[in-house]
C-alpha positions in Angstrom: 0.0 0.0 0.0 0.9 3.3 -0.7 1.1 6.6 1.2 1.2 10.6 0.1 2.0 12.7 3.6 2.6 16.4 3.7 4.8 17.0 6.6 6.2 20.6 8.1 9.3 21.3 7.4 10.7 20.9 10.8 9.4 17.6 11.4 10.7 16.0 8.2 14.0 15.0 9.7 12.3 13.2 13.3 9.6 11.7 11.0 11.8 10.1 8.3 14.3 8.4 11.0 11.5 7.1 12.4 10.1 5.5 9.1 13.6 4.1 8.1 13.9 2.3 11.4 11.1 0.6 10.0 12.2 -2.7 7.9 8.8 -3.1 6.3 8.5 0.8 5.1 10.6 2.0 2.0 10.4 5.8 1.9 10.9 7.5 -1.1 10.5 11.6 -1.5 8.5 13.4 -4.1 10.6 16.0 -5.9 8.9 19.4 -5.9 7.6 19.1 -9.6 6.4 15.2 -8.8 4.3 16.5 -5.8 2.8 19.5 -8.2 1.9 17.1 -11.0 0.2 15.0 -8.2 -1.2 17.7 -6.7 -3.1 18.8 -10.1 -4.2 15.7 -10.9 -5.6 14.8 -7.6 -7.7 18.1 -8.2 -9.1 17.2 -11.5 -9.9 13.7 -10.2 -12.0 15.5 -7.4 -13.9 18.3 -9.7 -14.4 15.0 -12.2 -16.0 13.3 -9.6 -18.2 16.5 -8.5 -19.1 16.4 -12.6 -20.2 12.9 -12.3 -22.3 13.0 -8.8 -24.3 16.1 -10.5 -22.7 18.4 -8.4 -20.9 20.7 -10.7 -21.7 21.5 -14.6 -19.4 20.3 -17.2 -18.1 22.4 -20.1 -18.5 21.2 -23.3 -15.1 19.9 -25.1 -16.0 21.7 -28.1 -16.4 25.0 -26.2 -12.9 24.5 -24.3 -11.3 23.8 -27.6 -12.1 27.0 -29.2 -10.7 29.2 -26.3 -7.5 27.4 -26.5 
């Protein structure tokens, strides 16, 4: 199973000795662009599932294509 934490700054240090004490966890640290990308497309998964449950209108592709 896999894990996505945001951790302060300060507490990155305590919290990633900790984990690597751990034989069974393998830690492995988004770079700043990897955590954006994530980030963006966690969004669009979320305002595509407000689309889908009624809760938000969709814009038509054709409509988005022409203001591009």
């Amino acid at each position: 199973m896999k894990f996505v934490l945001e951790v302060k700054e300060s507490k990155v240090e305590m919290l990633m000795a900790l984990l690597n004490d751990l034989p069974y966890v393998k830690t492995k640290p988004l770079t700043p662009f990897k955590a954006k990308v994530l980030l963006h497309v966690k969004e669009a998964v979320d305002e595509l599932n407000l689309v889908l449950s009624g809760r938000l209108k969709a814009r038509n592709a054709e409509d988005l294509l022409n203001e591009l």
